[in-house]
VEXDREN-2710 file (C-alpha; in Angstrom, 1 decimal):
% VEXDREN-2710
k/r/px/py/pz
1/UNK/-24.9/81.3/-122.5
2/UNK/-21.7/80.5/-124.5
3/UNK/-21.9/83.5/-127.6
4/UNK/-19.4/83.4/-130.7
5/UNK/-18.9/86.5/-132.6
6/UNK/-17.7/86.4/-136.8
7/UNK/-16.5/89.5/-137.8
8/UNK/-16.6/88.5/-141.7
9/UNK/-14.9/91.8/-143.2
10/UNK/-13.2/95.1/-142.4
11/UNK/-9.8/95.7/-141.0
12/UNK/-10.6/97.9/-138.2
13/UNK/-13.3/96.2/-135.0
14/UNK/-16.8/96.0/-135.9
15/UNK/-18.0/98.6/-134.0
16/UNK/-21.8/96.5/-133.7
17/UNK/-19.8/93.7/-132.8
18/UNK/-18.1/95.1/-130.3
19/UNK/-21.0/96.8/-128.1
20/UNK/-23.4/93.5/-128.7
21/UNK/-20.1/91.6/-126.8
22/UNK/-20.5/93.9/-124.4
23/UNK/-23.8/93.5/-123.5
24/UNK/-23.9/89.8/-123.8
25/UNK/-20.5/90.1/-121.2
26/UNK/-22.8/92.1/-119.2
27/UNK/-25.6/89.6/-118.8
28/UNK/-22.6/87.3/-117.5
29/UNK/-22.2/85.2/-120.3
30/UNK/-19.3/84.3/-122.2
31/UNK/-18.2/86.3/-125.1
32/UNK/-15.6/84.9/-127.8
33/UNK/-13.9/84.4/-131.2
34/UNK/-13.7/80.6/-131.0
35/UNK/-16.3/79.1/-128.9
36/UNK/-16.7/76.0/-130.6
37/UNK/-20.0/74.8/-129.5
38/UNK/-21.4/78.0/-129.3
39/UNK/-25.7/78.8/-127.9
40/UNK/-25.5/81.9/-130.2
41/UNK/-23.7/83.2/-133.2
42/UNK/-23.1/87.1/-133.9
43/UNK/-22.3/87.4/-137.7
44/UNK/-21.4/91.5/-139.2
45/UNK/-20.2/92.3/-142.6
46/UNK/-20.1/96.1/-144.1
47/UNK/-19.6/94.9/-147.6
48/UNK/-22.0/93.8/-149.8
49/UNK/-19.8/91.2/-151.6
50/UNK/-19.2/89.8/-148.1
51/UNK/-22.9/89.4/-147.3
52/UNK/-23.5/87.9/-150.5
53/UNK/-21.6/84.8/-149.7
54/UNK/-23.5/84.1/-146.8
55/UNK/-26.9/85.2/-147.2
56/UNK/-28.4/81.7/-148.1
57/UNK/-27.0/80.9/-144.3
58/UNK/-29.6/83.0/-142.4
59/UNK/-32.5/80.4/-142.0
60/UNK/-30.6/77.4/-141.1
61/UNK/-30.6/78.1/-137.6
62/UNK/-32.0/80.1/-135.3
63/UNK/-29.2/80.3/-132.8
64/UNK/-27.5/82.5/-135.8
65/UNK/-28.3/85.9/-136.4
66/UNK/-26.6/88.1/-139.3
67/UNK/-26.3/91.8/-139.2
68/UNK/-24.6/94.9/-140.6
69/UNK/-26.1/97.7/-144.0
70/UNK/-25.3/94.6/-146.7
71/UNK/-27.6/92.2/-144.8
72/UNK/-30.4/94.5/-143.2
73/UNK/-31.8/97.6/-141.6
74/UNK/-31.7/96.6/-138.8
75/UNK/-30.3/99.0/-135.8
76/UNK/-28.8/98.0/-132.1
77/UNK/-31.6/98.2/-129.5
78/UNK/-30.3/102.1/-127.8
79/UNK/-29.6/100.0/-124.5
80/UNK/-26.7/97.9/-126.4
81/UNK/-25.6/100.8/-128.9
82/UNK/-24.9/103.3/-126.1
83/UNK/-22.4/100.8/-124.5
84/UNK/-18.7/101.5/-124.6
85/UNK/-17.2/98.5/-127.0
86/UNK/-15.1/95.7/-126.1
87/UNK/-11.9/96.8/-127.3
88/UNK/-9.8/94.1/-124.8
89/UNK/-11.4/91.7/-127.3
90/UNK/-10.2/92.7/-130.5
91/UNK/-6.6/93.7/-129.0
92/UNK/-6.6/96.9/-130.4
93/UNK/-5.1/100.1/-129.1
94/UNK/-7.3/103.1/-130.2
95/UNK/-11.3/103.5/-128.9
96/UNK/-14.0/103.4/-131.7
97/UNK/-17.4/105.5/-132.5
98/UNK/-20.0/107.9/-134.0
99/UNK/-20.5/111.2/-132.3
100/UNK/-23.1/111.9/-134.8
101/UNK/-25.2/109.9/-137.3
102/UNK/-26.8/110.5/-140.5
103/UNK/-25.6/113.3/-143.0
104/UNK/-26.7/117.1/-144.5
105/UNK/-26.3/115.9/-148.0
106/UNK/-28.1/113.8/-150.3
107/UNK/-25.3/112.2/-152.9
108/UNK/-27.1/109.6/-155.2
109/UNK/-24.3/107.5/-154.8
110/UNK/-23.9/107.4/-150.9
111/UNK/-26.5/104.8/-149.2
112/UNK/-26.5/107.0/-145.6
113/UNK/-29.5/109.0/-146.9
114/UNK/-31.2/106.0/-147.3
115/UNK/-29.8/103.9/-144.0
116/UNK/-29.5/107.2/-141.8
117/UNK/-31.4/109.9/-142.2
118/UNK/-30.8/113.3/-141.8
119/UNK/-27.6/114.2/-139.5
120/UNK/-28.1/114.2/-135.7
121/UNK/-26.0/114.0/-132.6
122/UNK/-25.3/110.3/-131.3
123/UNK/-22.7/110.2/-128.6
124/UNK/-20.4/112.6/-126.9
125/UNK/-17.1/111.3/-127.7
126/UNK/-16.3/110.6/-123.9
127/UNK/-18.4/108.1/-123.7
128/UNK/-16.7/105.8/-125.8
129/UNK/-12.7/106.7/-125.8
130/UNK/-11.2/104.2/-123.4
131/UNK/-8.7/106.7/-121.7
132/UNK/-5.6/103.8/-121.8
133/UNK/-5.9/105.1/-125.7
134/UNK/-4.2/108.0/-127.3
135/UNK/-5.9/106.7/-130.4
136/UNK/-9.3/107.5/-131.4
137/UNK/-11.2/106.6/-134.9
138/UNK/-14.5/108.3/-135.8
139/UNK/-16.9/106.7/-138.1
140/UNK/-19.0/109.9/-138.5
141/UNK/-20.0/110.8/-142.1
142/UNK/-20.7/114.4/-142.0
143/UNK/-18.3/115.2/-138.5
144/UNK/-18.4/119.3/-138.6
145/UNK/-22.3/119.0/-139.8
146/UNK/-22.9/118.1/-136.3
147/UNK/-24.2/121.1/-133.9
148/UNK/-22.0/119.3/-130.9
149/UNK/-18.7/119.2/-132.8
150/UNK/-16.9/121.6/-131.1
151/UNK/-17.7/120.1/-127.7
152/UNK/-16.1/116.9/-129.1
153/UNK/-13.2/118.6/-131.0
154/UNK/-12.8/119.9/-127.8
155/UNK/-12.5/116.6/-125.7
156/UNK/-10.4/115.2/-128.4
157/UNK/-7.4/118.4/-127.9
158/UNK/-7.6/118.6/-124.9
159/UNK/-6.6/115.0/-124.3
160/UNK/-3.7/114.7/-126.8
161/UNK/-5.8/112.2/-129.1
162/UNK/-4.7/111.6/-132.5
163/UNK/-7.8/111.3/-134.3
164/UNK/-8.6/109.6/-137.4
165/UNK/-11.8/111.0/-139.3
166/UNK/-12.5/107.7/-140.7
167/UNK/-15.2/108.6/-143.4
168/UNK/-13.2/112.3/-144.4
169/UNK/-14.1/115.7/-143.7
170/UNK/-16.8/118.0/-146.1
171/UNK/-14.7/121.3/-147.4
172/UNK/-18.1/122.4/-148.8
173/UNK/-18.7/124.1/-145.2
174/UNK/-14.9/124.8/-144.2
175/UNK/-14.9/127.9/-142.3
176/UNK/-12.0/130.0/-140.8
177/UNK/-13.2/128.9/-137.5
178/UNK/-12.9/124.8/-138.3
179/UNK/-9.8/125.1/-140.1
180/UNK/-8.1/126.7/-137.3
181/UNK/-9.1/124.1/-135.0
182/UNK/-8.2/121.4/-137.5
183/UNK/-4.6/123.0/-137.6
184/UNK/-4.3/122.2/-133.8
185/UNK/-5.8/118.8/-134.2
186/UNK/-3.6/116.0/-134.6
187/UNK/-5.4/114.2/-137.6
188/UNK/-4.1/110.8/-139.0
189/UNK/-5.6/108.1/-141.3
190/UNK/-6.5/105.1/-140.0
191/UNK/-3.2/103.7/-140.3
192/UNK/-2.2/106.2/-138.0
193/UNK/0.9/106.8/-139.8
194/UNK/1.7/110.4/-139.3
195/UNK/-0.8/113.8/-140.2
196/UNK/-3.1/113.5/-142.8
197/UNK/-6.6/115.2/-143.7
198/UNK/-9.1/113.8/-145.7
199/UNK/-11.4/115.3/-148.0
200/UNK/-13.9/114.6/-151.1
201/UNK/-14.4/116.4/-154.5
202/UNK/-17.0/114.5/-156.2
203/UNK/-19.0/116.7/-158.5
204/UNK/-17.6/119.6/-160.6
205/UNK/-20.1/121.8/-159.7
206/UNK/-19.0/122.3/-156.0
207/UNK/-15.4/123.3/-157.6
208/UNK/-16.2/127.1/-155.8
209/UNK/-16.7/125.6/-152.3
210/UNK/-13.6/123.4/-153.1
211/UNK/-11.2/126.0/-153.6
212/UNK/-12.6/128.2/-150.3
213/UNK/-12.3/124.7/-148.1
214/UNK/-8.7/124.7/-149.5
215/UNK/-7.5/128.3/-149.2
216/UNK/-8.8/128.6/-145.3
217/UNK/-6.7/125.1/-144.6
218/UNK/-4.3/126.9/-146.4
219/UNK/-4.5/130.3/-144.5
220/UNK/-4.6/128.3/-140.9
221/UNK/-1.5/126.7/-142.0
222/UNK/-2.2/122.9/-142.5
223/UNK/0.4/121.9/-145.1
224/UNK/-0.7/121.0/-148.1
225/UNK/1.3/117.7/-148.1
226/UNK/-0.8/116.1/-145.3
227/UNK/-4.0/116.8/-147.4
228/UNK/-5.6/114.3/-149.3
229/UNK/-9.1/114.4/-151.5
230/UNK/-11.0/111.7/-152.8
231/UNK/-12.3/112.5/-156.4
232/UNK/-15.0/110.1/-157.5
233/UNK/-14.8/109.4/-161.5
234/UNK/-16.9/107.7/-163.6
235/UNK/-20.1/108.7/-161.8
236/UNK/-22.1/111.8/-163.4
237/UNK/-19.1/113.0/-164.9
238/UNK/-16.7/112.7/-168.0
239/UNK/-13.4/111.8/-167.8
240/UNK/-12.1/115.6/-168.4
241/UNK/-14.0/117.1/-165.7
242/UNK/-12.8/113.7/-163.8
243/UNK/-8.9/114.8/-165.1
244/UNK/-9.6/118.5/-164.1
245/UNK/-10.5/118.2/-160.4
246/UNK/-7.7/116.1/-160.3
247/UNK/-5.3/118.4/-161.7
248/UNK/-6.7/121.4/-160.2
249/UNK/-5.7/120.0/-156.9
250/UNK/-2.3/118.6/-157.3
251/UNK/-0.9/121.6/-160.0
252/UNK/-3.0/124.3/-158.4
253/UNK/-3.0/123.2/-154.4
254/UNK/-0.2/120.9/-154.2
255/UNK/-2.6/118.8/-151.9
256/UNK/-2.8/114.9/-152.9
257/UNK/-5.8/113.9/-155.1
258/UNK/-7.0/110.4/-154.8
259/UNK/-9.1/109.1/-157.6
260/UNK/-12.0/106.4/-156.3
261/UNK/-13.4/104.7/-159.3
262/UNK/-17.3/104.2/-159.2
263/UNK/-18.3/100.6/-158.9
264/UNK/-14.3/99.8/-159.3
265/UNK/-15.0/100.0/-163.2
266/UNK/-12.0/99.4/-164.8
267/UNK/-13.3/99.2/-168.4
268/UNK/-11.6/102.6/-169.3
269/UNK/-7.8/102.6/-169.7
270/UNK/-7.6/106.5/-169.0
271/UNK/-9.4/106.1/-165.9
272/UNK/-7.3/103.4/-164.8
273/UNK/-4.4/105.2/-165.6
274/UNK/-5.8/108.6/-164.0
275/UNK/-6.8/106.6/-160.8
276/UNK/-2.5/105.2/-161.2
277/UNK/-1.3/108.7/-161.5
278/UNK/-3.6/110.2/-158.7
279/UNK/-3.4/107.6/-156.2
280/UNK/0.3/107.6/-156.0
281/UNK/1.9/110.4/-154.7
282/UNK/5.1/109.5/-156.5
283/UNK/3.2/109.2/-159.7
284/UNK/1.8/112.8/-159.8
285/UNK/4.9/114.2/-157.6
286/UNK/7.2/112.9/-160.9
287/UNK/5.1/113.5/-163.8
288/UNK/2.2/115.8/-165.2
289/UNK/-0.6/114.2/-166.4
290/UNK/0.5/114.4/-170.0
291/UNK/3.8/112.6/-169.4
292/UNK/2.2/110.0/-167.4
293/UNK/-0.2/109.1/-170.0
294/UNK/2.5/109.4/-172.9
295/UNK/5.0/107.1/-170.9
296/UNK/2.4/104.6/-168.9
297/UNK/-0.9/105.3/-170.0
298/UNK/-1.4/103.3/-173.4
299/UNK/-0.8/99.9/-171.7
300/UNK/-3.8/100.3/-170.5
301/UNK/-2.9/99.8/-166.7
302/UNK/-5.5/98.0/-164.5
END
């Protein structure tokens, strides 16, 4: 069988991709980008706006099948989603996967409630780190939730990885134990363009938890430049207590906030200016709020 595989969206490998390639290589078929007469077609998407483009596509022929959250529920058979990806496929140079699925909290904004369910271990990190990569991205969404993380912290150290925690860490449970072991932990963005930590502040009533998260980062010694927190605005909030988290972090912590409009609404010029001054270092590093807003923030940036 002669199998083509559409990756419609995303920078880094689609991860479902990848391990459906994998088995279809195991079967002893062929497996590629460009096959142009193909038996079957593998289509994924993670964005909505992707899948929109292409749902009317799904009953034209049976030899295609779409998948991926904007076009389904649907979940890899556990045969196929415990096999370690194709990465030779994609070219890429860092290994790729969940060590635990589902999450402890229940944001109305966040669809893995919904999708995933309550948190639970998926797959020792082992089993998917190609050990040719010093690079290692994991998609989980809650990673120190998980009862096995410090089994996979662990595996990660102890091999030199530089790890990108693709979906952010939770400072809501931040101990002295986890930020120690984050301090020894060579954490990166996806980019993998030097230390960074990721975090998320998105309601003003977890401001206490906030501040604890920070100070034990603080205590273990992670610098405060290599910190970075997403603050969702416009969702459940007003644009003070969307302005406050903000400045509590950069004039309080010195740690990098980064403001994530809900929806990308752009229909308030203070937001879009906030989201300017927050989201670029040099913005916030050069000017308070006030003077941003004096100097920039009546063109009403977009």
């Amino acid at each position: 069988m002669k199998v083509k595989i559409v990756q419609l969206d995303g920078t880094m490998m689609n991860l479902a991709l990848s391990k459906i390639a994998r088995h279809h290589l195991n079967r002893g078929d062929s497996v590629s980008f460009d096959e142009p007469n193909p038996d079957l077609i593998y289509y994924g998407a993670i964005f909505d706006w992707t899948a929109k483009k292409f749902k009317n596509q799904q009953s034209l022929a049976g030899k295609q099948i779409f998948g991926g959250y904007p076009f389904n529920d649907d979940q890899l058979p556990p045969e196929i989603d415990s096999l370690m990806p194709v990465y030779d496929l994609w070219g890429v140079d860092y290994s790729l996967g969940y060590t635990s699925r589902g999450c402890i909290r229940h944001c109305d904004f966040c669809i893995i409630p919904k999708k995933e369910g309550r948190i639970r271990n998926n797959q020792f990190v082992g089993h998917f780190h190609d050990p040719k990569h010093k690079k290692i991205i994991l998609l989980d969404n809650n990673f120190f939730a998980s009862p096995e993380w410090r089994v996979n912290l662990d595996y990660i150290n102890d091999a030199a990885l530089r790890v990108s925690f693709c979906q952010g860490l939770d400072l809501r449970i931040m101990t002295e134990e986890i930020a120690g072991r984050l301090a020894d932990t060579h954490s990166e963005g996806h980019t993998f363009s030097g230390r960074q930590y990721f975090f998320a502040w998105d309601n003003i009533k977890d401001e206490p938890e906030i501040r604890s998260g920070l100070e034990f980062l603080k205590d273990a010694g992670v610098k405060s430049d290599s910190i970075y927190v997403y603050v969702l605005v416009g969702f459940d909030s007003t644009f003070e207590t969307d302005l406050y988290r903000c400045q509590v972090l950069w004039n309080e912590y010195r740690v990098h906030p980064f403001a994530m409009r809900f929806n990308n609404d752009k229909s308030d010029p203070r937001v879009n200016a906030l989201s300017r001054w927050a989201c670029r270092p040099a913005c916030h590093r050069n000017h308070t709020w006030d003077q941003y807003w004096a100097k920039y923030g009546r063109r009403a940036i977009t």
